[in-house]
N, C-alpha and C positions, 0 to 999 in steps of 0.2 A: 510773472515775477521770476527772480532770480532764481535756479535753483543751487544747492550745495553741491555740485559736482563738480570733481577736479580735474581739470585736462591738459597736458600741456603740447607746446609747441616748440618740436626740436629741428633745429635748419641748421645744418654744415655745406658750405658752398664754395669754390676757389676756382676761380675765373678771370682770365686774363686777357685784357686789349692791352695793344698798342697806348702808350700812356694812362692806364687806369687798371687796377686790381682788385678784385673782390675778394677777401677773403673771410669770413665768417662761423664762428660754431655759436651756436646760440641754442639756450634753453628757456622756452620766456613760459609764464603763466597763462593759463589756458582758461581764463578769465578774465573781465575786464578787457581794458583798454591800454594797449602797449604802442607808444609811440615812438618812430624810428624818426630821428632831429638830426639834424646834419647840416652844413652849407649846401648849397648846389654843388653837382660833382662829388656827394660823399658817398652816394651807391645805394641811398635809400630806396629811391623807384628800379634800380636794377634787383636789389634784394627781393623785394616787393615784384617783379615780373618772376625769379626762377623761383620764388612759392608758388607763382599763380601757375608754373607751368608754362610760362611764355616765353622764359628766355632758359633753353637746354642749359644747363650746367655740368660736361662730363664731372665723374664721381662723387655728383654731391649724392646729400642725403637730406630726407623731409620725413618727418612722422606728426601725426596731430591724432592727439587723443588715441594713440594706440596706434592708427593705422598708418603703415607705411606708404605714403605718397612718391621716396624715389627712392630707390637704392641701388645707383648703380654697380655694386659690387653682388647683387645679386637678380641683376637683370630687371630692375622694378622702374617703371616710369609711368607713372598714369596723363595720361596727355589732361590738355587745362580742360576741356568740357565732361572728363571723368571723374574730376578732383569734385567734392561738395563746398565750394566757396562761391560768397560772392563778390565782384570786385566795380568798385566804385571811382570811375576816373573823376580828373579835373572838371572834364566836361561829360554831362548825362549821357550823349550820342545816343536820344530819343529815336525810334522812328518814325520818321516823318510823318507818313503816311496810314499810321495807326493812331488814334486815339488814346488818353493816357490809360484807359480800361485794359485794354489789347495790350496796351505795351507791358503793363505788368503781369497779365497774364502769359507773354510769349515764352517765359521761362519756365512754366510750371508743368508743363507736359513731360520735361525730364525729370521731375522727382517724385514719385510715387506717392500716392495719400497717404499711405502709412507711416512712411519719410519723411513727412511735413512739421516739423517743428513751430513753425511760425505761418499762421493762416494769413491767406492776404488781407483779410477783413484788417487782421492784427496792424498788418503794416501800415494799411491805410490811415488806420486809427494814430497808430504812434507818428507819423511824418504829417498829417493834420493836412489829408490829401483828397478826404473822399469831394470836394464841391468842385473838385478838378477833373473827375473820372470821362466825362464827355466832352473834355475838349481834345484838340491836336497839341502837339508841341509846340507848332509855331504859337500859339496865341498866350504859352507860360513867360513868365519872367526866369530870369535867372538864378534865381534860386526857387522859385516852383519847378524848374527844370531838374537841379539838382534834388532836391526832397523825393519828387518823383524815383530817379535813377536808384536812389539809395534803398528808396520801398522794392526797386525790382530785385534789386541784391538780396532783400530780405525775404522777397517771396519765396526765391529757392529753396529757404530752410538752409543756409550752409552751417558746415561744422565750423565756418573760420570767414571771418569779414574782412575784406582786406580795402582801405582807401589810399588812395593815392593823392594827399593835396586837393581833397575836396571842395574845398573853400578859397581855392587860391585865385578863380578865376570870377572871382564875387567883389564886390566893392564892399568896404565896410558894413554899410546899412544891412544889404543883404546876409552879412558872414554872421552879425546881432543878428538876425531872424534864425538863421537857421540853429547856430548854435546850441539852444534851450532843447531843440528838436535831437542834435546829437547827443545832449546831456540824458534826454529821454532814455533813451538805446543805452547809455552806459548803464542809468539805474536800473533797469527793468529787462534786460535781454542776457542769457544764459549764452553768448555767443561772445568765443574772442575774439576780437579786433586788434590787426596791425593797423594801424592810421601814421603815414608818411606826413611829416609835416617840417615846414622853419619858420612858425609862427610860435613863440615863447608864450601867449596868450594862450593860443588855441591849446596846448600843449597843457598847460598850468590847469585849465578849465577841465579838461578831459582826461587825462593819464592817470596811469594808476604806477604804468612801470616804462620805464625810460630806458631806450638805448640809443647812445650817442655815436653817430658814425662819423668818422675822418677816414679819408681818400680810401674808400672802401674797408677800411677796418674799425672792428668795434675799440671804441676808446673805454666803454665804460655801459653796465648791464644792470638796472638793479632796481627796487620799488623808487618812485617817482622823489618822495620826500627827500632820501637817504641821497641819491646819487645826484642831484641839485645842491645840494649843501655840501660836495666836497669839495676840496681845492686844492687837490692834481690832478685834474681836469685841463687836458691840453685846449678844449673848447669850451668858452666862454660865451655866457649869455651879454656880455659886455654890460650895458645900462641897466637889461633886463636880468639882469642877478638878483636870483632870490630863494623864496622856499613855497611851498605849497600843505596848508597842514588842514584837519579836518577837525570843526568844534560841534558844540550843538548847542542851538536856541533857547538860554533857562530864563528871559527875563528882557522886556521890553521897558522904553523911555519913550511913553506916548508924546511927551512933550517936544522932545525933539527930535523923534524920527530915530529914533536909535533901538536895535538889536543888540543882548547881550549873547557874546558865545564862548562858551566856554570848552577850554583843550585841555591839555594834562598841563600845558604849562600856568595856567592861570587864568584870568578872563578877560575876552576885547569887546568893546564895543564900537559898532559896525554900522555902516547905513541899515537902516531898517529896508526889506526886501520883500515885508508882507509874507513870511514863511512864519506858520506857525509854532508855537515852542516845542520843545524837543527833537524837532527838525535837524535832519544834519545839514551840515553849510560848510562849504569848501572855501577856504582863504586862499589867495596869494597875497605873501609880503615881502615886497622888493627890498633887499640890500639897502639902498641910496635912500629908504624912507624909516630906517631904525637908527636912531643914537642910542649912544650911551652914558652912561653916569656910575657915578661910586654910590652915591647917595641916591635914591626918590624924589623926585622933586613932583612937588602938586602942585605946585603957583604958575606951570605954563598950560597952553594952547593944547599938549598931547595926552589925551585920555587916558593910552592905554602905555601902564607903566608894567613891567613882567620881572623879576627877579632871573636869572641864569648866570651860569658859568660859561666864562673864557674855553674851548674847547681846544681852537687850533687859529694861527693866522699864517696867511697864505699873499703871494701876490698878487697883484688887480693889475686890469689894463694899462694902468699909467703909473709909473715910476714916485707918483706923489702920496699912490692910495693903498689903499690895504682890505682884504678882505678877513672878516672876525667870523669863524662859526663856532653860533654859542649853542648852549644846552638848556633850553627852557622846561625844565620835568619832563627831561628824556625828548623832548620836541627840538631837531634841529631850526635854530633859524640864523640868515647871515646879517652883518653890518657892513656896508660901507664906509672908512672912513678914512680918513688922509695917517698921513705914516707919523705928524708931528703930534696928532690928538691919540694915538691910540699909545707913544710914548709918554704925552703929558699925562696918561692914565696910568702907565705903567702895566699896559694888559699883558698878559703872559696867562699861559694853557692851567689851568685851576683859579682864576681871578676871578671872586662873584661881583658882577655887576649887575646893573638895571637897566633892561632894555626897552627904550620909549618909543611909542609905535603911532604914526599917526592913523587914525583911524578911516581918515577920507584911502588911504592907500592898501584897505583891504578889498580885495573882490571874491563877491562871491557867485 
């Protein structure tokens, strides 16, 4: 289980090619799961190589949990197989010619027993690996390959998990398999996680804190909820605009498959998930699937109706549309809506309205 201890992860880095610049200070939370989003080309796998020690950065600086990883103003560079991390590419890069037992044993001679934070039993258990330990690589799928890889990251016991687009090299069905397996690792493992990703899904599902990179610079730092919900934001989730909020299971509708959850803002009802009550459950709810209203209305098709205020409107992709971030009891969440309906409302920043939520477009 989790435990309460607090760590953090501080990276300063400035780094220059020929058309592309890294520049970065960053101070992230030294738990959970922190995702670095960006386009292709925004510097997230470069940031993610000079943490692991792979790509030299003169004069930067790395510290996690206290210990200084680089500092070149006072001569400190610990090369990447000195650093306590583990790092998770696109693809496992199995060896071949070991078995998947050996392969996850190959790391464990460099970290001491005492050093051991996470037993390999552990790993095996959490990546749902052990009926795989006597085969070879060749004979895994695609994402047995990856589950594998991720268990060998986790044998080392690192102070710091780093993935690189884990999932990118997976087809859908696979990315659903593995996924619930990465949810695992968020709830139950005391190890921070940078996870590289431009999947708004994978992102939503997983994060806790959000940093959005543009052509190597940070655009924006902050918990997951908060920094999704703003709107000066020079990067846009475009379709995928929305919020990510966290409720818990008070009350089931055996009749029609339905979970109730309940947040600070009010109460939604959800596909039933088969999670017990009290159960935490993580939403995402996209922009393009909340209207709005002056009034309550009960006589339609959407459940889940929430009271909130008008916070801030901002601009959208398209010259027609508008983005609302309202205040649900202190709960950000956004609306998509065209520029003529959010006039025919009259919305302006302190407007209480009612935000109607269709229920099919919660995930949990």
């Amino acid at each position: 289980m989790k435990a309460n201890v607090a760590t953090t992860v501080h990276a300063r880095f400035k780094l220059d090619y020929s058309g592309f610049s890294l520049n970065v200070d960053l101070d992230l939370p030294g738990n959970g799961v922190t995702a670095l989003f960006g386009h292709s080309g925004s510097g997230k796998t470069t940031l993610l190589r000079a943490i692991a020690g792979l790509e030299r950065v003169p004069g930067g600086y790395l510290a996690v949990n206290g210990s200084v990883w680089q500092d070149d103003a006072q001569g400190i560079f610990l090369p990447t197989h000195q650093r306590p991390l583990g790092y998770v590419f696109q693809e496992a890069s199995l060896f071949a010619h070991l078995d998947i037992r050996r392969n996850l044993e190959y790391g464990l001679k460099r970290v001491p027993q005492q050093q051991r934070r996470v037993s390999l039993d552990q790993a095996i258990d959490m990546l749902g690996i052990g009926h795989l330990l006597d085969r070879m690589p060749g004979m895994l799928s695609g994402g047995e390959r990856q589950r594998v890889g991720i268990a060998r990251a986790l044998a080392v016991s690192p102070q710091l998990l780093l993935m690189d687009e884990p999932l990118a090299a997976l087809d859908l069905k696979l990315k659903g398999e593995i996924l619930p397996y990465l949810e695992r690792l968020h709830d139950e493992l005391d190890i921070p996680v940078l996870y590289v990703s431009h999947s708004p899904d994978e992102v939503a599902r997983l994060a806790d804190h959000l940093v959005l990179l543009e052509s190597g610079q940070v655009r924006a730092s902050g918990p997951l909820s908060e920094t999704l919900a703003r709107l000066d934001l020079p990067i846009r989730l475009t379709e995928d605009a929305g919020v990510v909020l966290e409720g818990t299971i008070t009350a089931y509708d055996a009749q029609w498959h339905l979970s109730c959850v309940n947040f600070a803002g009010g109460d939604l009802w959800v596909r039933d998930t088969g999670a017990p009550l009290q159960q935490k459950l993580r939403l995402r709810i996209l922009a393009r699937d909340i209207s709005l209203t002056l009034t309550p209305h009960m006589d339609s098709s959407i459940l889940n109706v929430v009271p909130a205020v008008v916070a801030e409107l901002g601009d959208d992709h398209h010259p027609a549309l508008t983005l609302v971030r309202l205040d649900a009891g202190g709960v950000p969440l956004l609306a998509r809506l065209t520029r003529r309906s959010a006039a025919a409302l009259d919305l302006h920043p302190g407007r209480t309205v009612w935000a109607q939520i269709k229920s099919v477009a919660l995930i949990g």
